[in-house]
C-alpha positions in Angstrom: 20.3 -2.0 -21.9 17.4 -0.2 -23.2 15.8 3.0 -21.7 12.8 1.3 -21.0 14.4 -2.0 -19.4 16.3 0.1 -17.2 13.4 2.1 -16.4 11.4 -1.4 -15.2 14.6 -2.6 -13.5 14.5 0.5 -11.3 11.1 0.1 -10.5 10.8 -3.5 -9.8 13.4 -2.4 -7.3 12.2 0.4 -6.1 8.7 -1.4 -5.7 10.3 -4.0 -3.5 12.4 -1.4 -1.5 9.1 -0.3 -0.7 6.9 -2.9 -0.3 8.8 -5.6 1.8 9.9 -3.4 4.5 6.1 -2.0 4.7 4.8 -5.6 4.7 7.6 -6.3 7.3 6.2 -3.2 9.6 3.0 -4.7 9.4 3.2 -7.9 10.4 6.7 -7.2 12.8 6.2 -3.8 13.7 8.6 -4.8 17.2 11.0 -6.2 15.2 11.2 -3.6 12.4 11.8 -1.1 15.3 14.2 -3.1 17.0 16.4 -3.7 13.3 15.5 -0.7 11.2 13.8 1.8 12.9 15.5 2.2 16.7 14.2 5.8 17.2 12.1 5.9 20.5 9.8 6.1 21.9 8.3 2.7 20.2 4.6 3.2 18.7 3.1 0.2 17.4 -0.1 2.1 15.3 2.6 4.3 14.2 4.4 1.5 12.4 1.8 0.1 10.8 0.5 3.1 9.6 3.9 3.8 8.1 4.0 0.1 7.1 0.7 0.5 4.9 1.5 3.2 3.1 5.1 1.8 2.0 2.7 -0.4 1.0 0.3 1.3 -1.1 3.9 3.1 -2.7 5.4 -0.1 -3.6 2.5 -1.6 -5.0 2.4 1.4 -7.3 5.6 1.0 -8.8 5.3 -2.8 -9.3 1.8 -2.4 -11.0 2.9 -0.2 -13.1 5.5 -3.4 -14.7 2.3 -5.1 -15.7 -0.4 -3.0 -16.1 0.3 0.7 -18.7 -3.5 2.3 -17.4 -2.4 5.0 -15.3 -5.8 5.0 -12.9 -6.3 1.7 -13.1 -2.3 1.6 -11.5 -3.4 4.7 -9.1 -6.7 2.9 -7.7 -5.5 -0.4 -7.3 -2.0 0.9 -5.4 -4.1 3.0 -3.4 -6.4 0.1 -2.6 -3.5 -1.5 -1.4 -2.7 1.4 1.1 -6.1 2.0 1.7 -7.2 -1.6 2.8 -3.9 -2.4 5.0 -4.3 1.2 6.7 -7.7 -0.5 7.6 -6.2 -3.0 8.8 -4.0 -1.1 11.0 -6.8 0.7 12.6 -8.6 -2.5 13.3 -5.2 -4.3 14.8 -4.7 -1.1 17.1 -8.4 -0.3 17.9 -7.0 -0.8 21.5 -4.3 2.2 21.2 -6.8 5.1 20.7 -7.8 7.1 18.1 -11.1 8.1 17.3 -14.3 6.3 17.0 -15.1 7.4 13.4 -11.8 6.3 12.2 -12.1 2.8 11.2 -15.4 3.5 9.5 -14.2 6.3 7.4 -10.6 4.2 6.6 -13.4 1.2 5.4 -15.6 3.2 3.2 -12.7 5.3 1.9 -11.4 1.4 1.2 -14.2 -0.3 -0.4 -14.5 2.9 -2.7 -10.8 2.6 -3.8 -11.7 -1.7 -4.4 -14.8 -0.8 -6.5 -13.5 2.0 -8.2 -10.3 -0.4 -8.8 -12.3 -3.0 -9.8 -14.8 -0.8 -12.4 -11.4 0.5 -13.9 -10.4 -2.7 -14.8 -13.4 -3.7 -16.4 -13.7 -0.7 -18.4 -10.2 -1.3 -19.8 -11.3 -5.2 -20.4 -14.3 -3.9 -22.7 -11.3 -2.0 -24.5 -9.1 -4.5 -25.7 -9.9 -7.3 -28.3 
C-alpha cells in the first residue's frame, strides 16, 4: 500500500471515528451517555455541544479525501461545527446560557457558510 492510500485509509477512518459518534450525541445524547459516555452527572447541552464539535473534526478529515484546498477544507469543516453548535443552542435554549449566545453561534455560522461557500467559488474560477 502506498503512503498516500494509507494516509486516506486512516483518515476516512478517523473521520468516521469522529463523526458518527458526534452525530450519535446529537441526535441521542441520552443514549450516548447511557452506552458511551456513563460519567455523571448527565448534561444534555453538554453532549451536544461535544457532539457538534466531533462533528466539525470529522468532517475535516473526510473533506480533506475529496477536496486538496486547505481553507476551503477548514471553512467548510468548521461550518459543519459551527452550524450544529447552533443547533445545540437552539435544541437547549430551555437549559440556560446566555441570551446573546445563539445570536453570536448564528452569525459566527452564516460567516463560516459564506466564507465556505466564496472559497469554493474562487477555486471553481481556478480550474479549467
Amino acid at each position: 500500500m502506498t503512503s498516500d492510500r494509507f494516509s486516506n485509509v486512516i483518515l476516512g477512518i478517523a473521520g468516521l471515528f469522529f463523526l458518527l459518534p458526534g452525530l450519535w450525541a446529537m441526535a441521542a445524547p441520552h443514549a450516548f451517555y447511557d452506552q458511551l459516555a456513563p460519567f455523571p452527572p448527565y448534561n444534555r447541552h453538554l453532549l451536544h455541544d461535544i457532539g457538534a464539535f466531533q462533528i466539525g473534526i470529522g468532517a475535516a478529515l473526510l473533506l480533506s479525501l475529496r477536496w486538496a484546498d486547505a481553507k476551503f477544507v477548514a471553512l467548510a469543516a468548521a461550518s459543519a461545527g459551527a452550524v450544529a453548535h447552533l443547533a445545540s443552542h437552539v435544541v437547549d435554549n430551555d437549559l440556560g446560557g446566555n441570551d446573546t449566545d445563539i445570536g453570536a453561534f448564528g452569525l459566527l455560522a452564516v460567516l463560516l457558510v459564506l466564507g465556505a461557500a466564496a472559497r469554493w467559488n474562487a477555486v471553481a474560477r481556478t480550474r479549467p
